[in-house]
N, C-alpha and C positions, 0 to 999 in steps of 0.2 A: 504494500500500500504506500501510496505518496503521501507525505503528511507535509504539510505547508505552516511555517507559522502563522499564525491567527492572532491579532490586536486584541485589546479587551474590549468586549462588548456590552455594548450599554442603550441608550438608548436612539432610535436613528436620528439624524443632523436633518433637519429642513430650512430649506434656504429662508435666508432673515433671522434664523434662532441664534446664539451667539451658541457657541460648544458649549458643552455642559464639563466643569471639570472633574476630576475621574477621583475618589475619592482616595487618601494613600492607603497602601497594602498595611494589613496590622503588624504592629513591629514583632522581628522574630527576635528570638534571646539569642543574644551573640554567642552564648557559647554553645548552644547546640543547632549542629549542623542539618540544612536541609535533610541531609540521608537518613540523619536519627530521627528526624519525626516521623518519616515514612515508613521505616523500621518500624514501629510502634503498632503499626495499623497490619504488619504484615502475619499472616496465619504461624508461619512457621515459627517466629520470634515470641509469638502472642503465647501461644502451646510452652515455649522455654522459658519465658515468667510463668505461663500456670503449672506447670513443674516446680518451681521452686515454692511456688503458694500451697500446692500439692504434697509437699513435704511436709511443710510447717504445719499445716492444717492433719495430716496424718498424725503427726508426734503430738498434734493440742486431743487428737481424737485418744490417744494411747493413752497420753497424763488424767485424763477428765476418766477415762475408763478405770486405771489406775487406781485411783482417789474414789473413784466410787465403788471400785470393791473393797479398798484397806476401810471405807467407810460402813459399807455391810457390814464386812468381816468382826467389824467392833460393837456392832449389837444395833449400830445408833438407826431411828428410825430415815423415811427415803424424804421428809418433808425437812430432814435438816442436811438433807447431800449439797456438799461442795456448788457443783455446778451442774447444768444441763449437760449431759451424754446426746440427748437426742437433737439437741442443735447443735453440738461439734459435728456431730454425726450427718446433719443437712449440709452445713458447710462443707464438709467434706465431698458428698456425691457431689453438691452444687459447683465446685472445680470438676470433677470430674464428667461432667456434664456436660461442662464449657470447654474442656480438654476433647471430648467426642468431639463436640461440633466444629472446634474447628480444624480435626482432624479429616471430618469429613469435608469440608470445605478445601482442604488441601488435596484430596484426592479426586473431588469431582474437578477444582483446577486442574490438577493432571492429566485428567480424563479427555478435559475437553481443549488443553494444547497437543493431546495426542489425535486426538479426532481433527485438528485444525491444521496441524503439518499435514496430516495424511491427505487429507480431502480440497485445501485451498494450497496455489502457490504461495513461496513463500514470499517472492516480493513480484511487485509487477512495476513493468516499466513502461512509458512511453511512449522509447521507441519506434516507430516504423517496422513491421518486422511482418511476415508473409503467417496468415494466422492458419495455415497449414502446414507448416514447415515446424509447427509442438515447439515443445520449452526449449528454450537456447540449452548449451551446455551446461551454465552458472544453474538451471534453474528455475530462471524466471521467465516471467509470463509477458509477450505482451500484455497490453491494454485490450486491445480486441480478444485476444483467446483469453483473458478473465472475464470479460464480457458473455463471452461464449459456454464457457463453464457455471458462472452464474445462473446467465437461463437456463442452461439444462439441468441445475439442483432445481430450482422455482417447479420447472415443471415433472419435475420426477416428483417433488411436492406435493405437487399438487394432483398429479395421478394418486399415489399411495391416499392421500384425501378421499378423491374419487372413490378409490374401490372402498376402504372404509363405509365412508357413505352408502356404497350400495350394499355393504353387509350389514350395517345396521337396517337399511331398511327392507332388506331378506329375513334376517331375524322377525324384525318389528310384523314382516305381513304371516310368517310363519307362526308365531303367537297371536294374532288375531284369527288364523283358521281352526 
């Protein structure tokens, strides 16, 4: 894909308005680098903080456990126990919860850079290039043969649609006789 830089968008200019000024960007903390805020948001990083939350909160579930058996064990009744067991215990799945999810987020990303190298070029160019003559050697796609592959996913589409459609309504008249 060609990606072109893009201005900031706002609202359109009409002649006689004077420009509108563009209001400044929020200030970022000098010392942490664009990359590290992005980090932040990223799955795989996200999963390596709740791993380490995953610990702590495992050793608060063992101690709370802990303290509530040496507190059995001592006769005393359960309305004078230390602390909640059953909420360390929530905290605990509730990381591991958030550990699933964005585990699984990480693999349907995978899934679908795997399904997106296979099935789309990786870059398209263009060049001039004879849209019978298939990918250059590099690769890449004309403009016209991505064109070309486009329409024919749209309409393999929208076939596979089609026949749906007509099964359900095979089914549909087969339950109505």
């Amino acid at each position: 894909m060609m990606s072109t830089p893009m201005g900031p968008i706002g609202p359109p200019m009409h002649p006689g308005m004077p420009p509108q000024q563009q209001p400044p960007p929020p200030p970022q903390p000098s010392h942490v680098p664009q990359q590290q805020i992005e980090l932040k948001y990223d799955n795989v990083n996200r999963v390596k903080t709740l791993i380490f939350s995953l610990k702590n909160s495992f050793a608060n579930v063992m101690k709370v456990a802990g303290a509530r058996v040496n507190h059995m064990a001592a006769g005393k009744t359960i309305e004078e126990a230390p602390s909640r067991f059953d909420k360390t215990l929530d905290d605990f799945f509730s990381i591991c919860n958030q550990i699933e999810l964005h585990l699984k987020a990480i693999q349907e990303c995978t899934m679908q850079l795997k399904d997106s190298v296979q099935y789309l070029p990786p870059h398209v160019t263009l060049g001039k290039q004879d849209a019978s003559s298939g990918p250059s050697q590099d690769g890449n796609l004309s403009y016209t043969q991505y064109t070309t592959t486009v329409k024919g996913q749209v309409n393999f589409t929208k076939s596979v649609q089609d026949i749906l459609a007509e099964g359900v309504r095979n089914v549909a008249k087969s339950d109505v006789n």
